[in-house]
Residue, then its C-alpha position, 0 to 999 in steps of 0.5 A: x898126664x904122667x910127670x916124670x921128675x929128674x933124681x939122681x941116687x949115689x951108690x957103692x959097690x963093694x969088692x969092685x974098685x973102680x969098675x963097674x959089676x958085670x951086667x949092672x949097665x944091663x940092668x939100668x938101660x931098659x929102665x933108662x938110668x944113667x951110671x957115672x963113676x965117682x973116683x975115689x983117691x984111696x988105691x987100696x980102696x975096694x969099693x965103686x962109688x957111683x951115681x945113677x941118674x935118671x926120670x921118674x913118677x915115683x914119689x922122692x922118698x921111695x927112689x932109694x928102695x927103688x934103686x935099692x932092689x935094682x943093685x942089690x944083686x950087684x952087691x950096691x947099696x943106696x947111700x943118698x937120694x934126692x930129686x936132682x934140683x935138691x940134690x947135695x952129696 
């Protein structure tokens, strides 16, 4: 029997602001995570903080390289990772 663990990863992406890239909720809706925008106070800052949240087997140490190959195409990096019951930003 599979065991699938909430996570929760924080994320930015450079050049974008406050808005998400093209195609980025595209990719994370077949694997069925979640995007939420953290807002940034600075109005010259031009990059997107993010979390992406979901379920999975994987084991916690390999969630960020996960995650990590899903936005790299979107120019997002992986900042922090945890299970979501040990989370802390």
């Amino acid at each position: 029997m599979s065991q699938f663990t909430p996570f929760r990863v924080e994320v930015l992406f450079r050049h974008y602001r406050n808005d998400l890239p093209p195609g980025l909720l595209r990719a994370l809706e077949p694997l069925k995570l979640r995007y939420e925008v953290i807002p940034t106070q600075d109005p010259h800052e031009d990059t997107a903080f993010g979390m992406i949240s979901g379920h999975t087997e994987l084991a916690e140490d390999d969630i960020g390289d996960w995650v990590q190959k899903i936005i790299a195409p979107f120019n997002g990096d992986v900042l922090s990772w945890g299970f979501a019951w040990r989370w802390t930003p």
